[in-house]
Backbone as a chain_set.jsonl record, in Angstrom:
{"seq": "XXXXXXXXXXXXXXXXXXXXXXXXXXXXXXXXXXXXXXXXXXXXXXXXXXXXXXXXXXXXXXXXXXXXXXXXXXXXXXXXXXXXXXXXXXXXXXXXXXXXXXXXXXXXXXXXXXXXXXXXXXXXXXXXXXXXXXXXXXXXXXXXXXXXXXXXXXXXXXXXXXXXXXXXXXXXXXXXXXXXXXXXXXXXXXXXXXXXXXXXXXXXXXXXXXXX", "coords": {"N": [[0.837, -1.156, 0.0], [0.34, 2.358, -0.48], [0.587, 5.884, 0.26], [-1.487, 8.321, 1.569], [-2.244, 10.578, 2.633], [-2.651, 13.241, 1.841], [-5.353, 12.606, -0.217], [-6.921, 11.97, 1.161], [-8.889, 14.099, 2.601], [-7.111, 15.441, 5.27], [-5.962, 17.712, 7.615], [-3.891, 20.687, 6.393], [-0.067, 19.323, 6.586], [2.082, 19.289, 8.757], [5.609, 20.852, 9.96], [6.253, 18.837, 11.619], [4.635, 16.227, 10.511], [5.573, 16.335, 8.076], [8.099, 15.546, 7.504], [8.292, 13.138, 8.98], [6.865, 11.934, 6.547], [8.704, 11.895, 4.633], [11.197, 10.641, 6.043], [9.897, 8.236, 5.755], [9.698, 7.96, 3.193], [11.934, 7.803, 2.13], [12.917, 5.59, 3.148], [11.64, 3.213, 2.028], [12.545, 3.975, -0.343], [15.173, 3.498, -0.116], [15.328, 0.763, 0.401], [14.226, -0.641, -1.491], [15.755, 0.035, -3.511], [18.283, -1.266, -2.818], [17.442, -3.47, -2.493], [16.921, -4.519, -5.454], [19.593, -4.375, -6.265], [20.936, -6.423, -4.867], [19.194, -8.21, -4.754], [17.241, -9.641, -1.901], [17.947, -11.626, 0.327], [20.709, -10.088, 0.637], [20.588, -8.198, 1.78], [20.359, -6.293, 4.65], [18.516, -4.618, 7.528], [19.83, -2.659, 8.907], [21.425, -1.743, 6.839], [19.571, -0.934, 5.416], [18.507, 1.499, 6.5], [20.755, 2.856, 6.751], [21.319, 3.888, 4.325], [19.255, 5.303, 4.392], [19.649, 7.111, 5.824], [18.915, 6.981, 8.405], [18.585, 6.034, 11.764], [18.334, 2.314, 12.813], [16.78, 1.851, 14.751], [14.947, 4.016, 13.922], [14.316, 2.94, 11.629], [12.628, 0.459, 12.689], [10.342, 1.954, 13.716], [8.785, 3.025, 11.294], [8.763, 0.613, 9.552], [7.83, -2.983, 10.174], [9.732, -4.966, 8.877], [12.607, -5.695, 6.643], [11.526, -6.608, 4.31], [8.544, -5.319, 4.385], [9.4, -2.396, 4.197], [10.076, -2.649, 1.336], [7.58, -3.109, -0.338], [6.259, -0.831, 1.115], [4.612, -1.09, 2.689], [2.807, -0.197, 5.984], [1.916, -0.317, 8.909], [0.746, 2.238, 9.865], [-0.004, 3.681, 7.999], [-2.194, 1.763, 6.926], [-3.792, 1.901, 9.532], [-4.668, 4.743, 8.778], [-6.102, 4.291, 6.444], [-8.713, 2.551, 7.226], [-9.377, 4.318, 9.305], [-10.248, 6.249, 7.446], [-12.38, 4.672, 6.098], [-14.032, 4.609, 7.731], [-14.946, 6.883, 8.197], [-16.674, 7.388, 6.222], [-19.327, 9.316, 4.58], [-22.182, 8.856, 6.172], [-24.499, 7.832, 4.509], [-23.977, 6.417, 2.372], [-23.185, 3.654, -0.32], [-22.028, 0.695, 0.856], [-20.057, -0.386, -0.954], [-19.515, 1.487, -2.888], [-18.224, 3.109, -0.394], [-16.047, 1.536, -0.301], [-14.781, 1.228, -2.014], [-13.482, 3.79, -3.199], [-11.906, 4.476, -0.506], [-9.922, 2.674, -1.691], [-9.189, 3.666, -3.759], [-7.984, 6.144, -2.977], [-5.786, 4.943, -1.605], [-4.386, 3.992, -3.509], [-2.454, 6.086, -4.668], [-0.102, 7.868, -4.937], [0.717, 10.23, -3.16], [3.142, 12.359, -3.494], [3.43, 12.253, -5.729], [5.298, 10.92, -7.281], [5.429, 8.471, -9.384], [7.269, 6.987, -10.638], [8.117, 5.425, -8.597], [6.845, 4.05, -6.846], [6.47, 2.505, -9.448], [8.639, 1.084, -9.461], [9.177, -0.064, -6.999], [7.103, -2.141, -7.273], [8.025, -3.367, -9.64], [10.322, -4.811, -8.226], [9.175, -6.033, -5.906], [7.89, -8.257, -7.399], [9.992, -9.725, -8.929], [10.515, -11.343, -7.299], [10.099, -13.989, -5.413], [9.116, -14.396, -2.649], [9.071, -12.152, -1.49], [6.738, -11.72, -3.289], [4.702, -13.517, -2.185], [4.645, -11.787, 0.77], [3.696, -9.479, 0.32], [1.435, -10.718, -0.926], [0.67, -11.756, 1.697], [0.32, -8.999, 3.357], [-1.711, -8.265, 1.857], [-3.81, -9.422, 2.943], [-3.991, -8.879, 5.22], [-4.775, -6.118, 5.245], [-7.007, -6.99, 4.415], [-8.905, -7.773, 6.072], [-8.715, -5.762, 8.303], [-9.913, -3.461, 6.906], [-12.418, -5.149, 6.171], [-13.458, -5.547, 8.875], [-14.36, -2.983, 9.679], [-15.615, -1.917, 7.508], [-17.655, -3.59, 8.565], [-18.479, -2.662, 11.246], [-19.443, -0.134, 10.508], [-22.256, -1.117, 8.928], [-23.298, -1.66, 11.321], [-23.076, -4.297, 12.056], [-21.97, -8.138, 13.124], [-18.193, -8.45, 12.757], [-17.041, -10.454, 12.503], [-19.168, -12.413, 11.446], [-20.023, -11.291, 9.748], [-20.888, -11.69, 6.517], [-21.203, -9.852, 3.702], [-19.793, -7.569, 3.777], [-17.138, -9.06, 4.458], [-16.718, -9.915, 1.686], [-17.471, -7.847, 0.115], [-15.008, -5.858, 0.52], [-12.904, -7.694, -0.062], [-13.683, -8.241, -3.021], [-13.341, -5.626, -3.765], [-10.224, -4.91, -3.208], [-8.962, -6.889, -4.813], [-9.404, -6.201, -6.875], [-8.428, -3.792, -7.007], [-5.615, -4.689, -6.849], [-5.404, -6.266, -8.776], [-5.545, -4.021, -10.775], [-3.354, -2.834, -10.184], [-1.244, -4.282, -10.737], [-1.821, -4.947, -13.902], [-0.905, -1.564, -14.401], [1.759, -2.238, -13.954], [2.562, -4.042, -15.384], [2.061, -2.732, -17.822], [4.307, -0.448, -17.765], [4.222, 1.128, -16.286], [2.739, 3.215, -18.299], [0.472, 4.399, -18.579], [-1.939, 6.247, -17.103], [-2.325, 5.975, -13.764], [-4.554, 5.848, -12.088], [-6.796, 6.044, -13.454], [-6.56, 3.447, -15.305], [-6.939, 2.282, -12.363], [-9.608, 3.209, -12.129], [-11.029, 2.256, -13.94], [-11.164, -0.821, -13.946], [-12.154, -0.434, -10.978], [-15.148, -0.228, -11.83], [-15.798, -2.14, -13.586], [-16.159, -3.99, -11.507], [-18.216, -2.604, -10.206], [-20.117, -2.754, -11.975], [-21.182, -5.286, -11.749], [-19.636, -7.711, -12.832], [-20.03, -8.143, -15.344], [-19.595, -8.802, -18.67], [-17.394, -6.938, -20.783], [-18.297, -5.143, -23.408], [-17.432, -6.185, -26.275], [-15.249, -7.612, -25.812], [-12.583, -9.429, -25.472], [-11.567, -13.326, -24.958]], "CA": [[0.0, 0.0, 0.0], [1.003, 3.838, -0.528], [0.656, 6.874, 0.762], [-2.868, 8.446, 1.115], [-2.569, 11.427, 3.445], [-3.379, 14.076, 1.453], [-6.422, 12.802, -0.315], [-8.217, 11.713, 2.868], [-8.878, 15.193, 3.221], [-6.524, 16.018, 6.345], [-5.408, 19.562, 7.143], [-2.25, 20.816, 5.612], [0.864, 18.512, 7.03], [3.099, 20.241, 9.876], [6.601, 20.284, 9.98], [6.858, 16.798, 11.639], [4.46, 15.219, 9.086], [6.475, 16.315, 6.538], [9.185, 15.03, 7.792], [7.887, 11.546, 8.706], [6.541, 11.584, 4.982], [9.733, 12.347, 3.861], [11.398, 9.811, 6.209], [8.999, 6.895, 5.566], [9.6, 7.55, 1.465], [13.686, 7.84, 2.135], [13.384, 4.482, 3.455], [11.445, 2.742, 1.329], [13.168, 4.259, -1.504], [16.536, 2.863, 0.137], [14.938, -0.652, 0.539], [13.579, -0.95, -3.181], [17.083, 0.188, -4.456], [19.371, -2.022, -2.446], [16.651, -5.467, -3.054], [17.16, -4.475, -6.649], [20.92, -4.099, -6.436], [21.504, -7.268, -4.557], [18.341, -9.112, -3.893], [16.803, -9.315, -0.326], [19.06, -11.384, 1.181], [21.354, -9.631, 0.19], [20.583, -6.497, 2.682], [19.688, -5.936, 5.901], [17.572, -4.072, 7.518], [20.954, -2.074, 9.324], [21.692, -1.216, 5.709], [18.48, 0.148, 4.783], [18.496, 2.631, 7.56], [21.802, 3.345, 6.455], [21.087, 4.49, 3.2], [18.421, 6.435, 4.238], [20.629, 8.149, 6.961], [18.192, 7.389, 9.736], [19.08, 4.782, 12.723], [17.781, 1.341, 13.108], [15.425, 2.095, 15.678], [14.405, 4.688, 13.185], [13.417, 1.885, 11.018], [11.437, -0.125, 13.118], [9.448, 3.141, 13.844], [7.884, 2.905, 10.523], [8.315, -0.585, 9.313], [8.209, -4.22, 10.891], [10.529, -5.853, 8.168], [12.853, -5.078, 5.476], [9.864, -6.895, 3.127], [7.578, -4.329, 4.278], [9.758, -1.542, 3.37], [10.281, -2.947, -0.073], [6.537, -3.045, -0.504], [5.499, 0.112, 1.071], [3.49, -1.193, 3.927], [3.143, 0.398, 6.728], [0.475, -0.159, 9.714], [0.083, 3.722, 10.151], [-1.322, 3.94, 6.657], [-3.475, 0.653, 7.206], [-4.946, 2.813, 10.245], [-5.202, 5.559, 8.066], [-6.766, 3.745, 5.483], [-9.58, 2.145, 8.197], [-9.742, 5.642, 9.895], [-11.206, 6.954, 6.143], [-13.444, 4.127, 5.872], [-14.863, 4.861, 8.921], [-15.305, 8.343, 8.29], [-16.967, 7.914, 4.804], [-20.482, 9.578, 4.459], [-23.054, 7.121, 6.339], [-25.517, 6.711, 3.633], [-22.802, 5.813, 1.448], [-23.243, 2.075, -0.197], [-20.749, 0.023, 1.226], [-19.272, -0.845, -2.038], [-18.643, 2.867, -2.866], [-17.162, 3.546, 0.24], [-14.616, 0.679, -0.218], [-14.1, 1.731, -3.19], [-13.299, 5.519, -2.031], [-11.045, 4.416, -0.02], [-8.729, 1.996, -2.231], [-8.752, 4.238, -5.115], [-7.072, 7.065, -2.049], [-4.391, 4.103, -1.3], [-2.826, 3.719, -4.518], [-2.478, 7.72, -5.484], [1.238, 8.556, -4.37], [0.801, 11.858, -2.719], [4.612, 13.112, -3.954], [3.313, 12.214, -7.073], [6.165, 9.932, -7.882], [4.756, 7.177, -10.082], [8.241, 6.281, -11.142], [9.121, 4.835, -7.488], [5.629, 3.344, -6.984], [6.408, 1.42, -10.427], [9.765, 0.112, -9.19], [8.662, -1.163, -5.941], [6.206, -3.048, -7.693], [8.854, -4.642, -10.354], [11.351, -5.616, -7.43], [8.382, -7.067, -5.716], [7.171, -9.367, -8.612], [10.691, -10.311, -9.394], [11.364, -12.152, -5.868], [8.887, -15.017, -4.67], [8.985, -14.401, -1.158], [8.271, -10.652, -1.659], [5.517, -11.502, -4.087], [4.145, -13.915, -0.689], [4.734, -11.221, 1.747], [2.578, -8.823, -0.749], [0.019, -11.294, -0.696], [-0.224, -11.734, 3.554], [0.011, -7.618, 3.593], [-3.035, -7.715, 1.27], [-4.836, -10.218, 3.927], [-4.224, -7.884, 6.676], [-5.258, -4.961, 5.024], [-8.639, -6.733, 4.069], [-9.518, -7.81, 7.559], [-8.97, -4.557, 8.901], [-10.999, -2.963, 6.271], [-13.933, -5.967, 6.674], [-13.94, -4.671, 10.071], [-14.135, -1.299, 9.875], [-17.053, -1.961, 7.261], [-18.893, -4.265, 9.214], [-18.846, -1.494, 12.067], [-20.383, 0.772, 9.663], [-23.43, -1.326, 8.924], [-23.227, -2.31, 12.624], [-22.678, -5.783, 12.29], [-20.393, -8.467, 13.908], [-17.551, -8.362, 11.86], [-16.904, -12.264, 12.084], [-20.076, -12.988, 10.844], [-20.733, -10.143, 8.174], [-19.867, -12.365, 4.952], [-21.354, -9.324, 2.817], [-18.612, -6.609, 4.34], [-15.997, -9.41, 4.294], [-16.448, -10.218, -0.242], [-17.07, -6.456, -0.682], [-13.419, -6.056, 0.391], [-11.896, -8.761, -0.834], [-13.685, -7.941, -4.551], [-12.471, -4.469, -3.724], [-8.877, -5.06, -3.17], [-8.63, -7.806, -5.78], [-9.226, -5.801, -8.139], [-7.21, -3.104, -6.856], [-4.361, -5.076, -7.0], [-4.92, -5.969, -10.932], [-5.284, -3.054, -11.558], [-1.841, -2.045, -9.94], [-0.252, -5.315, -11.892], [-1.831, -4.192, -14.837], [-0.532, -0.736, -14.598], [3.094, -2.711, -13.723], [2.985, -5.035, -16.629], [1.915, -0.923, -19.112], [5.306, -0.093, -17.47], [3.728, 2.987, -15.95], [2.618, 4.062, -19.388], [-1.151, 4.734, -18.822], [-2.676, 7.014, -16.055], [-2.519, 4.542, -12.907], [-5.699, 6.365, -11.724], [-7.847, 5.744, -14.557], [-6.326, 2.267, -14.885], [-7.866, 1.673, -10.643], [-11.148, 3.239, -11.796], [-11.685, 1.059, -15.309], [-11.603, -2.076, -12.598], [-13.804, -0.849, -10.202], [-15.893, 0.116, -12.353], [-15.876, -3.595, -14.036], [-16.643, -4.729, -10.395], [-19.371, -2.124, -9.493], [-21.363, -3.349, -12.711], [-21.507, -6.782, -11.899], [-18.542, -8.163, -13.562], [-20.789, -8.474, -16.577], [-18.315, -8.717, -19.568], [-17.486, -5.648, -21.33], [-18.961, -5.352, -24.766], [-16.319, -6.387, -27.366], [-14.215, -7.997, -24.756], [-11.907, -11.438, -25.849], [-10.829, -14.025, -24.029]], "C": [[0.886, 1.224, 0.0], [0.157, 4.781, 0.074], [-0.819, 7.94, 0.522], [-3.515, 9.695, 1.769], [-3.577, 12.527, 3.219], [-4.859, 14.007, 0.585], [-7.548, 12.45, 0.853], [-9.16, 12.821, 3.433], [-8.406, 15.652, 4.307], [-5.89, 16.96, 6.094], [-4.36, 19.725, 6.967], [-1.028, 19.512, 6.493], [1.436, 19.696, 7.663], [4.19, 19.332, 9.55], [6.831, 18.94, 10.003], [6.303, 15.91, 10.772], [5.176, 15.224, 8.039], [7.77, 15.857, 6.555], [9.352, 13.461, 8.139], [7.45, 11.118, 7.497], [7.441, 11.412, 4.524], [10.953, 11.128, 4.443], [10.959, 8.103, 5.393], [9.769, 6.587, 3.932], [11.099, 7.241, 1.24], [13.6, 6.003, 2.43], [12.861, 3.28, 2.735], [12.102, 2.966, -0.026], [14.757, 3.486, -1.614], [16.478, 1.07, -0.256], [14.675, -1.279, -0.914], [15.223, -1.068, -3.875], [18.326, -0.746, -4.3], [19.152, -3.259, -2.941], [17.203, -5.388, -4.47], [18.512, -4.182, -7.055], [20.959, -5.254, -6.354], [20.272, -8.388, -4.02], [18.163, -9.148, -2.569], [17.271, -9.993, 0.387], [19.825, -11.402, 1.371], [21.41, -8.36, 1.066], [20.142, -6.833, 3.725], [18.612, -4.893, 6.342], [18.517, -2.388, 8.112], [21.555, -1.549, 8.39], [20.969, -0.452, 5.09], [18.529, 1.856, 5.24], [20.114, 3.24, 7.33], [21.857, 4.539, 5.451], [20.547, 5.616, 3.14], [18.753, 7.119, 5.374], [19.84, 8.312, 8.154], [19.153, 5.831, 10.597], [18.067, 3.611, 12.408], [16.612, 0.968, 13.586], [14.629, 3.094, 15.218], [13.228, 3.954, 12.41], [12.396, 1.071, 11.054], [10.198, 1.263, 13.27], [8.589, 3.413, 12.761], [7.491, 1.828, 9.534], [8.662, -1.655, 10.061], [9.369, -4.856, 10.074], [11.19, -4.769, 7.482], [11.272, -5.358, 3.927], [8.961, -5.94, 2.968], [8.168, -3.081, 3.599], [9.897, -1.274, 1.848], [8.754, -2.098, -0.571], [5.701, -1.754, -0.459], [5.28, 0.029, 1.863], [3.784, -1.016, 4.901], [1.842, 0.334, 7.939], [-0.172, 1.237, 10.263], [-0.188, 3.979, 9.271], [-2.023, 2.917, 6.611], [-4.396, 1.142, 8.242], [-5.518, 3.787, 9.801], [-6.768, 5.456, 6.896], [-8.759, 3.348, 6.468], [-10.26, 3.391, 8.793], [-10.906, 6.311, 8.505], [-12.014, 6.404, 5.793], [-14.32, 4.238, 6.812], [-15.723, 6.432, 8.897], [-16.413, 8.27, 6.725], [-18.51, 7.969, 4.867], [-21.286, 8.505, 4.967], [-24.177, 6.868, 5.49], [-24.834, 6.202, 2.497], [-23.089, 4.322, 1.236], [-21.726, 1.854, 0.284], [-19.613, -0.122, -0.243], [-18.731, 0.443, -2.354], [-17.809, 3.329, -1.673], [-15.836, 2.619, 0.341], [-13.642, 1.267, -1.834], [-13.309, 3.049, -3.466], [-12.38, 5.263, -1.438], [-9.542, 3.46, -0.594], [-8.375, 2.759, -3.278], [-7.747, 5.623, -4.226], [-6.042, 6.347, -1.816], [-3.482, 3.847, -2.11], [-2.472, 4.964, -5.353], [-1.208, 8.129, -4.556], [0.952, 10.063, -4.143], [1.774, 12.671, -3.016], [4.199, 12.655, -5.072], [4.427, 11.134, -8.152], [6.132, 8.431, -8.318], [5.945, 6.144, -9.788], [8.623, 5.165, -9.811], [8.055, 4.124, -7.379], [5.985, 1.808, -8.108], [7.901, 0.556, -9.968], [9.683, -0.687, -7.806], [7.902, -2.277, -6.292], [6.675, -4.298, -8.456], [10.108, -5.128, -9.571], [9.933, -6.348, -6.216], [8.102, -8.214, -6.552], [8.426, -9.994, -8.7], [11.193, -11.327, -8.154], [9.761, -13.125, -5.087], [7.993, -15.229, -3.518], [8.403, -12.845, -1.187], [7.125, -10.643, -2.361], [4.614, -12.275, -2.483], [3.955, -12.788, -0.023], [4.135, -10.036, 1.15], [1.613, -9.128, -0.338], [-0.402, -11.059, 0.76], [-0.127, -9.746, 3.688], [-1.263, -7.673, 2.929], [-4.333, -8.19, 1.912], [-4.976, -9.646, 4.861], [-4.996, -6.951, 6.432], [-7.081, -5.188, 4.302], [-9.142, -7.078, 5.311], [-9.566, -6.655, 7.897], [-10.378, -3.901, 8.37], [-12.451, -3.735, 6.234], [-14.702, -5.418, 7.987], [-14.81, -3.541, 10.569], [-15.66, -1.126, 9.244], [-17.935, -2.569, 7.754], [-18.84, -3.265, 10.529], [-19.542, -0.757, 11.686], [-21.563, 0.029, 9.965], [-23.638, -1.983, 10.518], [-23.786, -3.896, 12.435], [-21.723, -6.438, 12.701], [-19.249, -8.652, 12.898], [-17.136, -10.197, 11.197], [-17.799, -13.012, 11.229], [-20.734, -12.552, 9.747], [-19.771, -10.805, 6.913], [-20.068, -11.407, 3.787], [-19.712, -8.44, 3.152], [-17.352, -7.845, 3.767], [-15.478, -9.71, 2.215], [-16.669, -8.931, -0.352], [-15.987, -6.157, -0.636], [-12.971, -6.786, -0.386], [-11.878, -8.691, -2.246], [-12.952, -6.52, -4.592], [-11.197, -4.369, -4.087], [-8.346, -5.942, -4.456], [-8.709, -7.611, -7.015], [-8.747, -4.086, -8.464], [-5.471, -3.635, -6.671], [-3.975, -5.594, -8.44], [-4.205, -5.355, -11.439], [-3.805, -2.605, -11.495], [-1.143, -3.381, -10.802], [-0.696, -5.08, -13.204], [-0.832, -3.163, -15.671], [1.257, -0.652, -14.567], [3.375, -3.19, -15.096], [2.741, -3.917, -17.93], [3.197, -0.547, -18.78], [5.132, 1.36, -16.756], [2.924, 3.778, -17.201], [1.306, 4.75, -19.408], [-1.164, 5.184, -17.011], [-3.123, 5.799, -14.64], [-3.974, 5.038, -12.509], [-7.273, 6.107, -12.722], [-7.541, 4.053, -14.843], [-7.432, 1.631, -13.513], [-9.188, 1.72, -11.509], [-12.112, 1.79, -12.781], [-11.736, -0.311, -14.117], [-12.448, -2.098, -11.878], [-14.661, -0.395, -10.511], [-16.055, -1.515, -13.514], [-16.813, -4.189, -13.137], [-18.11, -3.971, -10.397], [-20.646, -2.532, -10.994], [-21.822, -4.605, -12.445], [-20.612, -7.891, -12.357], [-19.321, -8.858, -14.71], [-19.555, -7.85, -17.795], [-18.343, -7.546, -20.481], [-18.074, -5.973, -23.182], [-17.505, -4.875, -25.766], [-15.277, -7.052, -26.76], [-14.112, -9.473, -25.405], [-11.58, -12.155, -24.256], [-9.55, -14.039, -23.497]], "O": [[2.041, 1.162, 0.421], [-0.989, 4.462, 0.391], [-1.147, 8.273, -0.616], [-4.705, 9.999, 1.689], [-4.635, 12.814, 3.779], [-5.559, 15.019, 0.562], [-8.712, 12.748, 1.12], [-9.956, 12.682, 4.361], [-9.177, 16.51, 4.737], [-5.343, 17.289, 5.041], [-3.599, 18.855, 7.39], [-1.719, 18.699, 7.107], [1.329, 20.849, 7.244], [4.244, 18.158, 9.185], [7.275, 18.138, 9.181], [6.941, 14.996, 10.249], [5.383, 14.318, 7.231], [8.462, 15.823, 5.538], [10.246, 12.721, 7.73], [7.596, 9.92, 7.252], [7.316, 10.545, 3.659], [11.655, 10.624, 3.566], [11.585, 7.255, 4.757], [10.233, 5.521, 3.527], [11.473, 6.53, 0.308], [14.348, 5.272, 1.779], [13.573, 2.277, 2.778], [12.147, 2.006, -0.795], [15.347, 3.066, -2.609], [17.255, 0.378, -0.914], [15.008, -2.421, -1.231], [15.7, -1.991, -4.536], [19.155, -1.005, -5.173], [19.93, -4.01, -3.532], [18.03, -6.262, -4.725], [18.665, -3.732, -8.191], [21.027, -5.798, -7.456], [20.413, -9.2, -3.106], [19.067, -8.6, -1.939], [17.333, -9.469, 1.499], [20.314, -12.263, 2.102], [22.349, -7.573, 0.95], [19.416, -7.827, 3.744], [17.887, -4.374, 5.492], [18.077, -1.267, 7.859], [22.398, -0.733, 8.763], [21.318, 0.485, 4.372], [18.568, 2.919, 4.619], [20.417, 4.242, 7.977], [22.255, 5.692, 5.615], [20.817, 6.602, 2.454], [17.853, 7.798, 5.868], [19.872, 9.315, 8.867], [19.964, 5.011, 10.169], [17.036, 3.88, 11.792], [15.741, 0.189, 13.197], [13.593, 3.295, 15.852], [12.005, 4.091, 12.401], [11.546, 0.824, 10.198], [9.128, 1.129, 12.678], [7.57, 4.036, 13.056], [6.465, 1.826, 8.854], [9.715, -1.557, 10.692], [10.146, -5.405, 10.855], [10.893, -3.574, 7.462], [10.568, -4.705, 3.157], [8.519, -5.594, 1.873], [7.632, -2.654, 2.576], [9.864, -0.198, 1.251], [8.68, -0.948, -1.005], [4.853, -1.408, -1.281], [5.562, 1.039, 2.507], [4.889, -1.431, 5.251], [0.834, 1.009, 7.725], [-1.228, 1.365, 10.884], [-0.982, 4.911, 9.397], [-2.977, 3.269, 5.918], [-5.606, 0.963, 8.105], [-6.683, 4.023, 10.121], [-7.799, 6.093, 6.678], [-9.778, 3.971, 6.17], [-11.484, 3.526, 8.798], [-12.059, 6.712, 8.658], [-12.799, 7.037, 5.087], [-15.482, 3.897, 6.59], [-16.752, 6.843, 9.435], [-16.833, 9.347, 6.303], [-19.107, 6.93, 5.149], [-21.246, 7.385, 4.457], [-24.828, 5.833, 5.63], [-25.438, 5.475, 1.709], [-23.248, 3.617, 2.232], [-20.696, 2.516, 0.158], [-18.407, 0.125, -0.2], [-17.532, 0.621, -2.141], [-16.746, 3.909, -1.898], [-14.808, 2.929, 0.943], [-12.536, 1.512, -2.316], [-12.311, 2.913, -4.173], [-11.501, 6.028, -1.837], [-8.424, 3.528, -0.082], [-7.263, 2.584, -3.775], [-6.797, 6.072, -4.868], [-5.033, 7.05, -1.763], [-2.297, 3.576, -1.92], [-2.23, 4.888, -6.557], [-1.405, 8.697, -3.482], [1.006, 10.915, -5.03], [1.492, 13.86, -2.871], [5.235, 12.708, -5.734], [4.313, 10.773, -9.324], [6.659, 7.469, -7.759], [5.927, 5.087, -9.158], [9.338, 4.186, -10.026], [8.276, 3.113, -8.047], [5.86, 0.615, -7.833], [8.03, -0.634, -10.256], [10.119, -1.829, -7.658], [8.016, -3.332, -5.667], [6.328, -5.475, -8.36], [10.927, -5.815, -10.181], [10.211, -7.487, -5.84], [8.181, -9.285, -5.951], [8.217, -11.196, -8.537], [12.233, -11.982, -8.227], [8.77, -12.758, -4.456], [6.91, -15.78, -3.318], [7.245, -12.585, -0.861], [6.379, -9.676, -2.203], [3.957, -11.512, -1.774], [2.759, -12.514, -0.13], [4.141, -9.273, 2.116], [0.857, -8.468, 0.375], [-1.402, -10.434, 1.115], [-0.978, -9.413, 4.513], [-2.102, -7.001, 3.528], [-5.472, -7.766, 1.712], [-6.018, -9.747, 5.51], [-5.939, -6.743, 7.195], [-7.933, -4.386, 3.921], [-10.12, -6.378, 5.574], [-10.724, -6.242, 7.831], [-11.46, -3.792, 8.946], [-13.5, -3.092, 6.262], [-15.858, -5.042, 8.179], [-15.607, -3.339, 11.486], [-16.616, -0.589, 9.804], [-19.096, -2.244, 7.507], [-20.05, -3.301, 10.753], [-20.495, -0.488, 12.417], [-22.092, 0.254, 11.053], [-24.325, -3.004, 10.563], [-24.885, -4.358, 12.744], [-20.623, -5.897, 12.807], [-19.724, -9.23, 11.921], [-17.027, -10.78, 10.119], [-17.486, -13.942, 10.485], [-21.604, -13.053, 9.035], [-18.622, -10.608, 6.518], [-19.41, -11.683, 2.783], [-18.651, -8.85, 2.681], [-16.699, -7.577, 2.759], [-14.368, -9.695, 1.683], [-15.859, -8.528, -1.187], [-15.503, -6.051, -1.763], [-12.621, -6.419, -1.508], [-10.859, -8.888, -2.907], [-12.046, -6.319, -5.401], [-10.898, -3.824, -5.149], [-7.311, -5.598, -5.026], [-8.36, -8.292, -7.98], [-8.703, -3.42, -9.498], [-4.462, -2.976, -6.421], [-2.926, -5.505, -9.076], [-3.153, -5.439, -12.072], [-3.162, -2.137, -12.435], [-0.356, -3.004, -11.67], [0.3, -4.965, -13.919], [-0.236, -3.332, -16.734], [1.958, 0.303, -14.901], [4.29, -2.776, -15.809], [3.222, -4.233, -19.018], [3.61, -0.063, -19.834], [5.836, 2.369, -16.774], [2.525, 4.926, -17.005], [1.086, 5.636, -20.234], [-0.615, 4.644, -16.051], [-4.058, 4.998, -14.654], [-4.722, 4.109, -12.813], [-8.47, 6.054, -12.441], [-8.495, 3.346, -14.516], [-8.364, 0.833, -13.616], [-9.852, 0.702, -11.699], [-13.026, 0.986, -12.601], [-12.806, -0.432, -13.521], [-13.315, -2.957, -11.722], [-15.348, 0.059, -9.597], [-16.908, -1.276, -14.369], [-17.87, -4.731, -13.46], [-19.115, -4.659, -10.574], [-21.868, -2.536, -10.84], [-22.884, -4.985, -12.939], [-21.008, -9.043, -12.183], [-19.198, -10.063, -14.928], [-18.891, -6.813, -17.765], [-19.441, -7.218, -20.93], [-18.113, -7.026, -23.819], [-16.867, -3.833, -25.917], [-14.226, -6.998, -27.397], [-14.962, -10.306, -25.72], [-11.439, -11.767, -23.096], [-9.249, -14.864, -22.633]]}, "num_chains": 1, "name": "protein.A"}
């Protein structure tokens, strides 16, 4: 997942946000560049934090792993993320507000596609990072099942609608981002997300002229 501050609507960033933004992206940017120098294990995590000129204990401070750094993921934008589904208009269908909120998760706020697209092709190229992708994308739909089954006040364990609106959600927010991996960046990642959930929110009724 990426970076989602500023469309959430939150008020301008202060110094220190901008500086934990600016951290967070240093270190993922370090982590992407080194995996893709030397493969992952091939680095540490004492190297990452190197790179990106913070300490160790810096590191843990905004990711659990080097994997996660690769990736992006970060459990203070998975609260973020949860925090905006929570907040989203209450007569809102569920499906639009999931949707609302994944199409805010993959919109790089620094605007920097290019780093977005290389995290993505040193993920794919490593087996264990493509795994450790996948269980980040299991966390981040529980949470969000949650969060929507709170909405319609239901138990979250037992809300099987909340738990497949996610899961179609995400699953086809993550296409779309392999999609927009396998275009090389070449097409509007944003319009890319929407053409998907906009596949999903019809029904996944087949597009007219569409092959196999």
């Amino acid at each position: 997942m990426v970076q989602a501050d500023e469309l959430l609507g939150d008020p301008p960033e202060s110094g220190w946000d901008r500086r934990k933004r600016a951290t967070r992206q240093a270190l993922k940017h370090a982590a992407a560049a080194l995996v893709e120098e030397r493969g992952l294990c091939g680095v540490t995590v004492e190297e990452i934090a190197a790179a990106a000129g913070v300490s160790t204990r810096t590191f843990f401070n905004y990711f659990p792993t080097k994997e996660d750094a690769v990736i992006g993921w970060d459990p203070s934008v998975l609260a973020e993320l949860v925090d905006h589904l929570r907040h989203r208009p209450p007569a809102e269908a569920p499906l639009d507000a999931v949707r609302e909120t994944i199409a805010t998760a993959v919109s790089p706020t620094d605007g920097d596609y290019r780093e977005l697209l290389r995290r993505l092709q040193v993920t794919r190229s490593d087996p264990h990072l493509l795994a450790h992708y996948a269980l980040r994308f299991g966390d981040t739909e529980r949470e969000l099942a949650a969060a929507l089954a709170e909405r319609r006040g239901t138990d979250p364990a037992h809300d099987r609608y909340a738990s497949l609106v996610v899961a179609a959600v995400l699953a086809a927010g993550r296409v779309a981002l392999m999609s927009w991996c396998d275009a090389e960046g070449r097409l509007p990642l944003a319009r890319v997300l929407a053409e998907h959930l906009e596949i999903l929110a019809a029904g996944l009724k087949e597009p007219r002229g569409a092959h196999p």
